[in-house]
C-alpha positions in Angstrom: -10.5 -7.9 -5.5 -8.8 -5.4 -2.9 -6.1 -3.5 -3.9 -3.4 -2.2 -2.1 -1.2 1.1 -3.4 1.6 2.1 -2.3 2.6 5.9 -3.3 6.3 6.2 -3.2 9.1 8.3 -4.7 10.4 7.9 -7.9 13.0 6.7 -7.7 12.4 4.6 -5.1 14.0 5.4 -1.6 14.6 2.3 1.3 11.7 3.0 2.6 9.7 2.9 -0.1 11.1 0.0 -1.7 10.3 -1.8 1.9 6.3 -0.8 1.8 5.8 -2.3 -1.5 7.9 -5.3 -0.2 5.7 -5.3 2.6 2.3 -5.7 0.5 3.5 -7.8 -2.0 4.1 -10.6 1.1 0.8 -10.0 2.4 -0.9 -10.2 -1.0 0.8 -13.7 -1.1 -1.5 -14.7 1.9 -4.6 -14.2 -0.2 -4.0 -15.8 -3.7 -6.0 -14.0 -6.3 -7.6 -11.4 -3.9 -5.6 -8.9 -3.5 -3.4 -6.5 -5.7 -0.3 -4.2 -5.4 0.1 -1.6 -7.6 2.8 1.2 -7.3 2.5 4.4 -7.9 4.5 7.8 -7.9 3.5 9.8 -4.9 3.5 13.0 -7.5 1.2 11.2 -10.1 -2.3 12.4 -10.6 -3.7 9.8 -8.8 -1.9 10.5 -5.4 -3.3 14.3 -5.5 -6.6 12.9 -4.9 -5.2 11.9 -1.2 -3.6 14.7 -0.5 -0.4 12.9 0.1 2.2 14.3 2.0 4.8 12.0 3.0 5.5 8.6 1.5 5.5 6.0 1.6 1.4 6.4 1.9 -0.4 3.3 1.5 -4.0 3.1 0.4 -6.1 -0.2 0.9 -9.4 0.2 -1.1 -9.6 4.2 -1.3 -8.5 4.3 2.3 -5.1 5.8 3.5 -4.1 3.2 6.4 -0.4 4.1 6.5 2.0 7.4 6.0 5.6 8.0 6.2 6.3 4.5 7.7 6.3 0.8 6.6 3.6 -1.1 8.0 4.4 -4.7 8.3 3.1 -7.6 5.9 1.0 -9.2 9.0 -0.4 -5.9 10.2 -1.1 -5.3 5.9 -2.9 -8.7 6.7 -5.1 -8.0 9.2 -6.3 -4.9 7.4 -7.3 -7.0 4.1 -8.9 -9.5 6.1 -11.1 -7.0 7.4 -11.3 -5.2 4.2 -12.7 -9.0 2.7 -15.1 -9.8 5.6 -13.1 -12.5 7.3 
């Protein structure tokens, strides 16, 4: 299972609200593979990156977007690489 998090504000600004938009459509492409989860970029869990700016997105452990939205397909490409394809 890959999972994709998305470390935004809390609330959530545009932006933000956009990059988990973003995943959740490119987690459709790959039915049971791949999660979303969304988490505050001040939690505990986003000190381990060192985040900065959000939104950050993680794929796996590794940052692959900050401070922008990357788009579902380019979210795409990156999991099919992350699952071997």
């Amino acid at each position: 299972m890959i999972t994709i998090t998305v470390f935004g504000t809390t609330p959530p600004c545009a932006k933000c609200k956009r990059a988990e938009q973003e995943a959740l459509k490119a987690a459709a492409r790959f039915p049971g593979q791949v999660e979303v989860r969304k988490l505050d970029a001040l939690g505990p869990e986003a000190q381990a990156y060192g985040l900065m700016v959000t939104p950050t997105i993680v794929l796996d452990g590794r940052v692959i977007g900050t401070g922008r939205v990357l788009p579902a397909d380019q979210l795409a490409a990156e999991i099919q690489r992350a699952l071997g394809r």
